[in-house]
N, CA, C and O atoms as CSV, one atom per row, in Angstrom:
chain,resi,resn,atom,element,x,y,z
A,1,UNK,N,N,-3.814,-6.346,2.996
A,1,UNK,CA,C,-5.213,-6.095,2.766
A,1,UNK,C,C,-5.941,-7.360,2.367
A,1,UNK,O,O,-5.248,-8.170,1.752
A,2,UNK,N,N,-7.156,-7.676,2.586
A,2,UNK,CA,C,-7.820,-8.692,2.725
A,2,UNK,C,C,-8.124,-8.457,0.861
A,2,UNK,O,O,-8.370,-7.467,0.172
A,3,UNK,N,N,-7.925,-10.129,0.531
A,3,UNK,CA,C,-8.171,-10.126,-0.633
A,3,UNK,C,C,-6.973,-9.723,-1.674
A,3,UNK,O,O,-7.211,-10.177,-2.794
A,4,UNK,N,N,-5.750,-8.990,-1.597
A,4,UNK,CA,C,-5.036,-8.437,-2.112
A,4,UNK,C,C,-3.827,-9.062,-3.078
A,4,UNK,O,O,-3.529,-10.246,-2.918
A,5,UNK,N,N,-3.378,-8.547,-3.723
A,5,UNK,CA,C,-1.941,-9.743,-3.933
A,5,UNK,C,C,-0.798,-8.804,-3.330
A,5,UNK,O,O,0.230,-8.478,-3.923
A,6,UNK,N,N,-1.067,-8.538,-2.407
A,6,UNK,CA,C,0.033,-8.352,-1.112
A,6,UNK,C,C,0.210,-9.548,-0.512
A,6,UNK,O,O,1.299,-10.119,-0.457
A,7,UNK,N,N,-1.507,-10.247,0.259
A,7,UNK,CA,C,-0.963,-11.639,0.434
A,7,UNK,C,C,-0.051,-12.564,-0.598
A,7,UNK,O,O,0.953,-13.276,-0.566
A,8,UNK,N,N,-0.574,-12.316,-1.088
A,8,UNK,CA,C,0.546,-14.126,-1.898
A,8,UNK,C,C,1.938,-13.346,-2.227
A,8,UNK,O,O,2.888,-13.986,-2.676
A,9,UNK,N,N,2.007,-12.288,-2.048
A,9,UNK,CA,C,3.268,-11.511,-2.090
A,9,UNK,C,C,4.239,-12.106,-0.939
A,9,UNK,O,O,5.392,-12.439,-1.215
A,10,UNK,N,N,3.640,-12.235,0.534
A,10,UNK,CA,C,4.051,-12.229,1.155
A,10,UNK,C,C,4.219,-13.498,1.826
A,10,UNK,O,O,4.885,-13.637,2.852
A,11,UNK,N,N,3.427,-14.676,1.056
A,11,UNK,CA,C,3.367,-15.783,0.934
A,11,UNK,C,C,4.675,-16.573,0.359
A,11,UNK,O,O,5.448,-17.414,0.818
A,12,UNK,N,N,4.501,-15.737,-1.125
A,12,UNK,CA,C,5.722,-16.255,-1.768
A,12,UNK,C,C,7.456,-15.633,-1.432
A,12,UNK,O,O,8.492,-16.076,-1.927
A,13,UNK,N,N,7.315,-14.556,-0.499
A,13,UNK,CA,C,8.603,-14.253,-0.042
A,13,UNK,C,C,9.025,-15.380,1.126
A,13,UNK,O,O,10.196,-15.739,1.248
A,14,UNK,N,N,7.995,-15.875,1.934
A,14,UNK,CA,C,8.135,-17.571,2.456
A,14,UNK,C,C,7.675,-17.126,3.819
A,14,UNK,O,O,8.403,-17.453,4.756
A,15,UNK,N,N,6.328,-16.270,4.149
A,15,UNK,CA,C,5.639,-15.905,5.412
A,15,UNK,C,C,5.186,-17.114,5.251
A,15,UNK,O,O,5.274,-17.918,4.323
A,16,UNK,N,N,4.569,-17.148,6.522
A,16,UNK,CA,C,4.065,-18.642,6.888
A,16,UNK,C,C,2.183,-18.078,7.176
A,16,UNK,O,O,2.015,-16.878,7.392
A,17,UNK,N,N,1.702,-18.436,7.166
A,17,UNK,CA,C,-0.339,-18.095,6.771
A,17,UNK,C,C,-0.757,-17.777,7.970
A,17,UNK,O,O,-1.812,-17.171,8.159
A,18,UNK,N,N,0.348,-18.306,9.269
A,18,UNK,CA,C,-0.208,-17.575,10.830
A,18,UNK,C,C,0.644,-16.642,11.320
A,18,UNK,O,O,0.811,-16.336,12.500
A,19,UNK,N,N,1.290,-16.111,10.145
A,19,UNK,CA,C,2.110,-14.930,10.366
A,19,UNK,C,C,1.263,-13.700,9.446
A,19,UNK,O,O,1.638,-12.543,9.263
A,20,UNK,N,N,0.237,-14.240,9.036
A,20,UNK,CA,C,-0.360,-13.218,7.876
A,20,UNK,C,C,-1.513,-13.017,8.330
A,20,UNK,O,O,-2.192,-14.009,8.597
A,21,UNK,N,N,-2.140,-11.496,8.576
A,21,UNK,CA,C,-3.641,-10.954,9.600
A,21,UNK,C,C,-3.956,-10.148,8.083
A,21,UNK,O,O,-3.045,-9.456,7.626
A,22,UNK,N,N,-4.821,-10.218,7.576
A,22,UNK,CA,C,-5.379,-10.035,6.574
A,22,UNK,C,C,-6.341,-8.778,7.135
A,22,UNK,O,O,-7.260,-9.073,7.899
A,23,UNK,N,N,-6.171,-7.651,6.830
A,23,UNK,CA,C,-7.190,-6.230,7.379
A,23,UNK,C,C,-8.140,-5.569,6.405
A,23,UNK,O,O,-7.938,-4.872,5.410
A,24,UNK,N,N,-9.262,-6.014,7.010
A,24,UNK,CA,C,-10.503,-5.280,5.858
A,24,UNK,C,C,-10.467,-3.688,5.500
A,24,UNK,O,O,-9.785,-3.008,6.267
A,25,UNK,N,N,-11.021,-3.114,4.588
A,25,UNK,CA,C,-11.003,-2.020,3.943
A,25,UNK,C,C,-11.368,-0.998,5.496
A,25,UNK,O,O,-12.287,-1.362,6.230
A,26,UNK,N,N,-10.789,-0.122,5.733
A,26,UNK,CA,C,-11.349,0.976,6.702
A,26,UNK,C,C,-10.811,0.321,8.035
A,26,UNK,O,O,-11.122,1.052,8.975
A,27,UNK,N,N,-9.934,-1.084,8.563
A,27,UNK,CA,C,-9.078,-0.992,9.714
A,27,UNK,C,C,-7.605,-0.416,9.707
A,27,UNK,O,O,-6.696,-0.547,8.888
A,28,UNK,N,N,-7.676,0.190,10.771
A,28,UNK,CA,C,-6.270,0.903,10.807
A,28,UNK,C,C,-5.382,0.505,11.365
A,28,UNK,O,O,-5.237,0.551,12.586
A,29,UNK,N,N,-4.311,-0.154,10.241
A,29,UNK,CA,C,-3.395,-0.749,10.453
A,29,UNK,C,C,-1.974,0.009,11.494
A,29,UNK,O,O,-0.997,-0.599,11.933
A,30,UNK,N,N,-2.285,1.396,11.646
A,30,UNK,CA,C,-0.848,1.819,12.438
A,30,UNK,C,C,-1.776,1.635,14.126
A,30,UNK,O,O,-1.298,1.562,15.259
A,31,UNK,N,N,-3.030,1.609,13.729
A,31,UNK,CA,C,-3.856,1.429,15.578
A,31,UNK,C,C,-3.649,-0.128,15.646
A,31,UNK,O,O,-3.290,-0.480,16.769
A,32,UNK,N,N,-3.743,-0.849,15.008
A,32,UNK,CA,C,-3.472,-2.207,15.185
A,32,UNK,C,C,-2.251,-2.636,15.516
A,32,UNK,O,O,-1.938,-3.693,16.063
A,33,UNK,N,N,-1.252,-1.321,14.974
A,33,UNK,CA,C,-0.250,-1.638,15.412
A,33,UNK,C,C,0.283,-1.563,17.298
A,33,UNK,O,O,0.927,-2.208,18.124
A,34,UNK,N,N,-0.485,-0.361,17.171
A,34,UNK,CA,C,-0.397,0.235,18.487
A,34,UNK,C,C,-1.143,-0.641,19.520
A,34,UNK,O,O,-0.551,-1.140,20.477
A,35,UNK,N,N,-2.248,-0.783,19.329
A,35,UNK,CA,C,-2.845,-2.144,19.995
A,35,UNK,C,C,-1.748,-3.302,20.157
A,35,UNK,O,O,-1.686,-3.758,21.299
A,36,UNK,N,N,-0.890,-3.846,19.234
A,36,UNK,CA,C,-0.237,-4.932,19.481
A,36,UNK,C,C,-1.010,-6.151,19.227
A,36,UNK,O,O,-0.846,-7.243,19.772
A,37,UNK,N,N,-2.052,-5.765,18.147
A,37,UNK,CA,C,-3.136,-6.898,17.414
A,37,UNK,C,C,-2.282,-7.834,16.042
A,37,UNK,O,O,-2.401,-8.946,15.528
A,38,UNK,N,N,-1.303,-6.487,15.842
A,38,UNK,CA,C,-0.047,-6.938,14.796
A,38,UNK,C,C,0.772,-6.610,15.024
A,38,UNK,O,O,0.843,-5.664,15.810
A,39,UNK,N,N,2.210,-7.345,14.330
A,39,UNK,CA,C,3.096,-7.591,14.752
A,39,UNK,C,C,3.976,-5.880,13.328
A,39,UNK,O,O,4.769,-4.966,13.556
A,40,UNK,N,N,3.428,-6.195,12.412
A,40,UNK,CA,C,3.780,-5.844,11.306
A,40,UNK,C,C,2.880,-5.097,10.328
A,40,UNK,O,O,1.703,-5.431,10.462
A,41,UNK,N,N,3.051,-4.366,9.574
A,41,UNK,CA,C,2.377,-3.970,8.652
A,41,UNK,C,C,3.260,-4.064,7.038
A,41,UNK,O,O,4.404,-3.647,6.853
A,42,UNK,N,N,2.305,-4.769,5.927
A,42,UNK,CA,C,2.992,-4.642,4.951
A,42,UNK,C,C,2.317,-3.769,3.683
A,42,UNK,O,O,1.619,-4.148,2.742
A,43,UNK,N,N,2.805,-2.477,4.045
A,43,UNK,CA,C,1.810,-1.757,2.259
A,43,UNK,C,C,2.866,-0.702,1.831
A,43,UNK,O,O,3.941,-0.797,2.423
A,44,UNK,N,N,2.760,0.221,0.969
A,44,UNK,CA,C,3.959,0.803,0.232
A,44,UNK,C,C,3.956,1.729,1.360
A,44,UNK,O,O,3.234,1.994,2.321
A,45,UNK,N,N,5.383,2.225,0.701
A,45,UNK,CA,C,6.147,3.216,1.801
A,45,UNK,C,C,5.277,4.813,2.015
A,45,UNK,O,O,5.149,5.282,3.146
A,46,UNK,N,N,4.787,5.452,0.914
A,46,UNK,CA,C,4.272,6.523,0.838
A,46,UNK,C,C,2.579,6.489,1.148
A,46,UNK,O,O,1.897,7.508,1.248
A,47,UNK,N,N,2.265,5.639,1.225
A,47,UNK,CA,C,0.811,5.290,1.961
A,47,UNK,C,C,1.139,4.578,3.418
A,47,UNK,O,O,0.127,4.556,4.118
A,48,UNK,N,N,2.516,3.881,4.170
A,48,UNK,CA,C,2.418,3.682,5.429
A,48,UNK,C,C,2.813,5.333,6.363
A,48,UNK,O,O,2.233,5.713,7.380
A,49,UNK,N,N,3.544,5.804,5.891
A,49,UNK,CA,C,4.000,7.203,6.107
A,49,UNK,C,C,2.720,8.405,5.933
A,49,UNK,O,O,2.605,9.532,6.413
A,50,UNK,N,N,2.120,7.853,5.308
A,50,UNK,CA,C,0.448,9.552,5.134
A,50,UNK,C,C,-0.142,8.876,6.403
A,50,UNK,O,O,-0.326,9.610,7.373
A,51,UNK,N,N,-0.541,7.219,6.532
A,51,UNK,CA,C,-1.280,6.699,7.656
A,51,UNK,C,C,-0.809,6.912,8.509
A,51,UNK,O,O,-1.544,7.445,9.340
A,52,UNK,N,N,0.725,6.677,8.966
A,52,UNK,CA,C,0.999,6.910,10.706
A,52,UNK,C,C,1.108,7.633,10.816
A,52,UNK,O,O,0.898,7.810,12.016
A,53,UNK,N,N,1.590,9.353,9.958
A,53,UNK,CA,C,1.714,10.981,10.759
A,53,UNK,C,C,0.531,11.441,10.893
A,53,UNK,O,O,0.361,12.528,11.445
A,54,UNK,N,N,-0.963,10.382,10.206
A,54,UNK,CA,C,-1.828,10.666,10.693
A,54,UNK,C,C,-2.807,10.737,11.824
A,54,UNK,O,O,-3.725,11.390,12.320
A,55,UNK,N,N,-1.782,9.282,11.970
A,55,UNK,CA,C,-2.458,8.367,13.448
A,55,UNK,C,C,-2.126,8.817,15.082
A,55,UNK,O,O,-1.062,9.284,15.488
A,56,UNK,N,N,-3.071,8.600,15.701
A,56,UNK,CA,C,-2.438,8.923,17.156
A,56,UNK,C,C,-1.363,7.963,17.410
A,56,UNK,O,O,-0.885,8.302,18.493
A,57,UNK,N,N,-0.711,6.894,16.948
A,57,UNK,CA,C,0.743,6.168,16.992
A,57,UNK,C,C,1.355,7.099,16.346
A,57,UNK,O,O,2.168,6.215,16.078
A,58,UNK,N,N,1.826,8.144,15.757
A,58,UNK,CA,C,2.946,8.751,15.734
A,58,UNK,C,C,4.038,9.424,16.732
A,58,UNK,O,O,5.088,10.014,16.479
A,59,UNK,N,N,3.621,9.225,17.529
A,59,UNK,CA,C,4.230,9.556,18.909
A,59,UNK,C,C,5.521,8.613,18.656
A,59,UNK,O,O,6.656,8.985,18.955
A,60,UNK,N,N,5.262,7.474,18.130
A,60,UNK,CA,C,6.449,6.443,18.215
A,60,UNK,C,C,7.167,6.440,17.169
A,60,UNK,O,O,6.838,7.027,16.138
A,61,UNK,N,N,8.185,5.809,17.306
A,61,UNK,CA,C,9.010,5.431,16.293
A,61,UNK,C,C,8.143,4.845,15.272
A,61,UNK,O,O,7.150,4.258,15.702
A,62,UNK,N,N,8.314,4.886,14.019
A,62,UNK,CA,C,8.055,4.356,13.165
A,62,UNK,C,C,9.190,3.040,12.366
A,62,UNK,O,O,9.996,3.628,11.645
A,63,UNK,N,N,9.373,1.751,12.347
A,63,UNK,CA,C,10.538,1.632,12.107
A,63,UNK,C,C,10.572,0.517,10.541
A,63,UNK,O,O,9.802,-0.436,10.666
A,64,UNK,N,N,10.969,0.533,9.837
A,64,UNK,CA,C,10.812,0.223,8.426
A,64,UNK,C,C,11.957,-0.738,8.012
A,64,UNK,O,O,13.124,-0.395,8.197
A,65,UNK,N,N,11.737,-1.583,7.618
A,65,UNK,CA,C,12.807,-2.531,6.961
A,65,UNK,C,C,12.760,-1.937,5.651
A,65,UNK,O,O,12.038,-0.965,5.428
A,66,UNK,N,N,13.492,-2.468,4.768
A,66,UNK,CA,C,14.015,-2.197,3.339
A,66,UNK,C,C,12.855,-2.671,2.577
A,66,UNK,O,O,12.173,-3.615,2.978
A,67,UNK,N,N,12.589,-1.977,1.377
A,67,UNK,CA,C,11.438,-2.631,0.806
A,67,UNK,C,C,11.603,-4.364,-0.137
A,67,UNK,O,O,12.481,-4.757,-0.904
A,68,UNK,N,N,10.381,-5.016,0.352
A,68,UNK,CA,C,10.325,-6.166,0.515
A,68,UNK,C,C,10.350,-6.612,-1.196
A,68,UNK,O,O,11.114,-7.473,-1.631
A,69,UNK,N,N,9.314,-5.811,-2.090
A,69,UNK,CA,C,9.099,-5.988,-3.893
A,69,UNK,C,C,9.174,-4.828,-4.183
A,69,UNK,O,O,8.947,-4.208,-3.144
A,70,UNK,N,N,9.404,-3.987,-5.176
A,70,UNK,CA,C,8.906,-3.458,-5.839
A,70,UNK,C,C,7.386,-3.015,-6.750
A,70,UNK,O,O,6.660,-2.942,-5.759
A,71,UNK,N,N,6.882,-2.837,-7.384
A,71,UNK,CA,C,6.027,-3.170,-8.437
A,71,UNK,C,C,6.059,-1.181,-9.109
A,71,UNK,O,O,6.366,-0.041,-8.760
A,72,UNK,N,N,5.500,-1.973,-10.235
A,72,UNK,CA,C,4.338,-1.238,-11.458
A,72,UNK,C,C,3.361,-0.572,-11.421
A,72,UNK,O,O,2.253,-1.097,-11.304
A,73,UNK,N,N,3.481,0.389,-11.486
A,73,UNK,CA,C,1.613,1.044,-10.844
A,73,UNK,C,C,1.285,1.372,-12.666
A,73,UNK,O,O,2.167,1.698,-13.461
A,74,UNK,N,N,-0.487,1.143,-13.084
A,74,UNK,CA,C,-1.116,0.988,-14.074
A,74,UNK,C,C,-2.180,1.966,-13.873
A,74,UNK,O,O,-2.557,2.334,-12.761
A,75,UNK,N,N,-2.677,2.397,-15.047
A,75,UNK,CA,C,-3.479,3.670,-15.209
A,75,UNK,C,C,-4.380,2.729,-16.089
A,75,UNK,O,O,-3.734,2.019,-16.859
A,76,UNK,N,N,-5.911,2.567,-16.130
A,76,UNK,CA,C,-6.543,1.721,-17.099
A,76,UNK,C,C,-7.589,2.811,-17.536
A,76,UNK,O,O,-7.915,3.877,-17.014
A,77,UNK,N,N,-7.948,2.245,-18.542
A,77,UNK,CA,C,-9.651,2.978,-19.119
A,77,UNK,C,C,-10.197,2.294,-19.693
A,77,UNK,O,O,-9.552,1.315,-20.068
A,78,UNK,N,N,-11.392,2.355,-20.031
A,78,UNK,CA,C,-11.942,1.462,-20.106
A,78,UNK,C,C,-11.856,2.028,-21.967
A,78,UNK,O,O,-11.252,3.031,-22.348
A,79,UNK,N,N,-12.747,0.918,-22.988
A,79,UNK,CA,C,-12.582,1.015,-24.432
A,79,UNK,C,C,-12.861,2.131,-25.139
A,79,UNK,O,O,-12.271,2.406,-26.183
A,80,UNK,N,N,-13.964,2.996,-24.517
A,80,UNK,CA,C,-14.489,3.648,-25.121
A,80,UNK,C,C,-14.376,5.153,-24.082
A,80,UNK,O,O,-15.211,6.057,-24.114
A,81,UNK,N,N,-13.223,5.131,-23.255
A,81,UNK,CA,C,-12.817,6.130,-22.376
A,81,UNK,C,C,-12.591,7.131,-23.208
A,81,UNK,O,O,-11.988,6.834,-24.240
A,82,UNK,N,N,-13.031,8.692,-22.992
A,82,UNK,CA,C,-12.550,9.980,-23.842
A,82,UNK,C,C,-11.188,10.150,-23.860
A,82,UNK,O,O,-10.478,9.888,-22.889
A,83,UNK,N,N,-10.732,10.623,-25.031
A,83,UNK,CA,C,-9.631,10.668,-25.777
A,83,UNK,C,C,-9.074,11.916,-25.036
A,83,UNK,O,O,-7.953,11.799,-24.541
A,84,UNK,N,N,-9.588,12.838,-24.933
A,84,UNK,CA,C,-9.290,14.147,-23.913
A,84,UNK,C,C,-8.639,13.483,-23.071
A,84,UNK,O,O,-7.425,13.277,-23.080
A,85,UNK,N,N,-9.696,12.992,-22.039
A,85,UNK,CA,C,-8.643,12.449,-20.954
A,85,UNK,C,C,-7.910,11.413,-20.831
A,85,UNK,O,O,-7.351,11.266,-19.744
A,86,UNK,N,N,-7.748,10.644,-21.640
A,86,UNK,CA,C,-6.561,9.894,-22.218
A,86,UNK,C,C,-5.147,11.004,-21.756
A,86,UNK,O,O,-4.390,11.116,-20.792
A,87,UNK,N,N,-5.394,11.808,-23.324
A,87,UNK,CA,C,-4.296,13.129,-23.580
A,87,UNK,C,C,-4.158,13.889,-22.615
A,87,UNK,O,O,-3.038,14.399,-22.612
A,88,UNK,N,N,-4.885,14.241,-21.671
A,88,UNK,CA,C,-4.551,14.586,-20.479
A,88,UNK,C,C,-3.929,13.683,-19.533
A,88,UNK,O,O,-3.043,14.285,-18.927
A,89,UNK,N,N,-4.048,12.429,-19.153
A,89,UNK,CA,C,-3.672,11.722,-18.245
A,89,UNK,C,C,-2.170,11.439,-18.576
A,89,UNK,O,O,-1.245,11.473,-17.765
A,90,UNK,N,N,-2.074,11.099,-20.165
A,90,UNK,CA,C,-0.737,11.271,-20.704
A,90,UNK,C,C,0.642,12.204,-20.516
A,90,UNK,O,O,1.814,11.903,-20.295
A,91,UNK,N,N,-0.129,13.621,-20.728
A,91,UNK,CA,C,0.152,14.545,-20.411
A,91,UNK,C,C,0.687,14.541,-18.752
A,91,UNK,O,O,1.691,15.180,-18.438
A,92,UNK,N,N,0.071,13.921,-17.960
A,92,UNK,CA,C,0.323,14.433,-16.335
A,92,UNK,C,C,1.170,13.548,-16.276
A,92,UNK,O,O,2.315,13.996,-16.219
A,93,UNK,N,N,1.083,12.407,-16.266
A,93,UNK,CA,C,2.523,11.239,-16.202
A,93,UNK,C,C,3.822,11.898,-16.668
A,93,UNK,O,O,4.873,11.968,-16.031
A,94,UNK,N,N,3.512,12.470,-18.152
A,94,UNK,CA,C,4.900,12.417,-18.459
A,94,UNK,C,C,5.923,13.930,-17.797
A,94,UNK,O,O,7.142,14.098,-17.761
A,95,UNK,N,N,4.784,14.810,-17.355
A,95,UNK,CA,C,5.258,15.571,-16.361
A,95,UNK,C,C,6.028,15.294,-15.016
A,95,UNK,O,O,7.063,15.895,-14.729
A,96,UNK,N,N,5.575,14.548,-14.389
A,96,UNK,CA,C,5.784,13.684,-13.502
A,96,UNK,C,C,7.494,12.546,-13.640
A,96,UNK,O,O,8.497,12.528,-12.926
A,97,UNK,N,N,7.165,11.854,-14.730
A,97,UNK,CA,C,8.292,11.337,-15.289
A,97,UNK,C,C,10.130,12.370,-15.497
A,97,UNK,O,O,11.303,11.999,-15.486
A,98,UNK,N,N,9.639,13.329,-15.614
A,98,UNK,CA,C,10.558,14.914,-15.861
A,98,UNK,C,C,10.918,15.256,-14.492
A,98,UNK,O,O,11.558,16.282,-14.259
């Protein structure tokens, strides 16, 4: 994604900068695929999988290497965010976590 730290993700795994197509908000990366505009797509596994059984490229194989990083996903609020939904948001994670 254009702007992202996916790039330098993929920078620092040792892509080279004309191996990297940077896609603005709202292009569809499994039609780009299908086009043959890219070679590759790099975003998490459970958001490339909702996009291509959505896409008219599902017809094809879909084919996936091993995942490249990991990461952390973060929940923020801002200072003066309600405490309710704090305790609620708390609440749904640790459901989730179970």
């Amino acid at each position: 994604g254009l702007g992202t730290a996916q790039v330098e993700t993929l920078r620092r795994e040792g892509f080279a900068e004309q191996q990297i197509v940077q896609i603005r908000l709202g292009e569809n990366p499994a039609r780009l695929l299908e086009l043959r505009r890219i070679d590759a797509w790099f975003t998490g596994i459970d958001e490339a999988l909702y996009i291509w059984h959505k896409s008219a490229a599902r017809r094809h194989e879909l084919r996936m290497s091993p995942p490249l990083v990991s990461t952390d996903l973060y929940l923020a609020c801002s200072l003066d965010c309600d405490r309710q939904l704090v305790t609620q948001l708390r609440d749904a994670i640790a459901q989730l976590d179970h």
